[in-house]
C-alpha positions as semicolon CSV with decimal commas, in nm:
position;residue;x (nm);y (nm);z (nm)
1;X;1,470;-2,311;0,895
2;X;1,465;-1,962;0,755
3;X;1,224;-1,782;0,582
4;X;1,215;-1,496;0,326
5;X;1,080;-1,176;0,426
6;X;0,717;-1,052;0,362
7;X;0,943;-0,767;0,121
8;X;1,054;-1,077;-0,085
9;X;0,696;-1,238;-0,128
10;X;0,612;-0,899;-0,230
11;X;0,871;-0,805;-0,492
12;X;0,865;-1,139;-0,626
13;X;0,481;-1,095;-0,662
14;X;0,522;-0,789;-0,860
15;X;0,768;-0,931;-1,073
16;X;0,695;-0,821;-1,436
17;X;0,337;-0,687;-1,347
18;X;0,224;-0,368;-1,309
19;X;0,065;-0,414;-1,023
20;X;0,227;-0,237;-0,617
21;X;0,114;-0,380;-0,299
22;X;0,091;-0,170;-0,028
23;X;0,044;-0,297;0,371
24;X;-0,028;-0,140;0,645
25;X;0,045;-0,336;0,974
26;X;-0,179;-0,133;1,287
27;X;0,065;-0,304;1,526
28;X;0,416;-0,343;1,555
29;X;0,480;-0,709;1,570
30;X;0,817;-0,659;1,632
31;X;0,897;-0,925;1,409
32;X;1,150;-0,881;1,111
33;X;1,076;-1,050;0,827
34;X;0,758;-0,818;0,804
35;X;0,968;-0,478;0,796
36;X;0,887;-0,307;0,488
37;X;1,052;-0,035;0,298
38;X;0,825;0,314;0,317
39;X;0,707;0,266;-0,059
40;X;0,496;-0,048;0,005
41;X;0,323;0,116;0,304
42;X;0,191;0,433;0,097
43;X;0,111;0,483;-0,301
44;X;0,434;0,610;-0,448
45;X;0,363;0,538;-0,823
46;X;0,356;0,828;-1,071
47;X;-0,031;0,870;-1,063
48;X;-0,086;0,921;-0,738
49;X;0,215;1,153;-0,691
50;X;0,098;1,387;-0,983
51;X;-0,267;1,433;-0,815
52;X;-0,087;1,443;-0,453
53;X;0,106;1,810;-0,620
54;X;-0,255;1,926;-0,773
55;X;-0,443;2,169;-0,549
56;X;-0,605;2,008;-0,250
57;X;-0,488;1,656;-0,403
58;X;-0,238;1,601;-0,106
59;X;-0,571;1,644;0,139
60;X;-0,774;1,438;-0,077
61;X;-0,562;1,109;-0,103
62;X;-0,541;1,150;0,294
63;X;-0,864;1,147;0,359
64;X;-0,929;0,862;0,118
65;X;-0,592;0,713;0,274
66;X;-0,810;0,732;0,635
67;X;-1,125;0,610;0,500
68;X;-0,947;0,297;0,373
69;X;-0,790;0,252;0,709
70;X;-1,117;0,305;0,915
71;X;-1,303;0,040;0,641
72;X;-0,983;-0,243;0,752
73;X;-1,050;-0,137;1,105
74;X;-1,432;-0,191;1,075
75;X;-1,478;-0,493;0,845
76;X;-1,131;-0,675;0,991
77;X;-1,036;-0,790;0,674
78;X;-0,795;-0,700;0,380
79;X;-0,902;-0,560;0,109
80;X;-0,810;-0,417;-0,239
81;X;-0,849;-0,170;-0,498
82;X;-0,769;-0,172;-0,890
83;X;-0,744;0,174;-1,065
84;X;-0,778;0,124;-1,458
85;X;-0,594;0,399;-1,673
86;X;-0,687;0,231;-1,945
87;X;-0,948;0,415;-2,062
């Protein structure tokens, strides 16, 4: 039997949404079907980009980037954020 790929689960997921998922896998599984294109391991929508280019933004969303990272390492679970613009 063969299975989609984590990328398909994903895209089909986001399907007429506005929402991205983003993984980060800390070890190479070496498997496949879990390969995923460099824009769902990193924030690559329009927001993030435009405070990335604004003085020290670039630094900031690293750091925050690492501090998410450390809090997966730490707790062992997933997690997840929501950003309104909304407002």
């Amino acid at each position: 039997m063969d299975y989609n790929s984590l990328f398909d689960l994903i895209i089909s997921l986001e399907y007429g949404t506005k929402i991205h998922i983003g993984v980060l896998f800390f070890e190479n599984h070496g498997f496949q079907k879990l390969v995923l294109p460099l824009q769902h391991t990193i924030h690559p929508r329009k927001i993030c980009e435009h405070f990335k280019n604004t003085p020290n933004g670039f630094n900031r969303c690293f750091r925050c980037r690492n501090l998410a990272i450390k809090k997966a390492l730490k707790d062992k679970a997933p997690f997840y954020g929501i950003i309104n613009l909304q407002k």
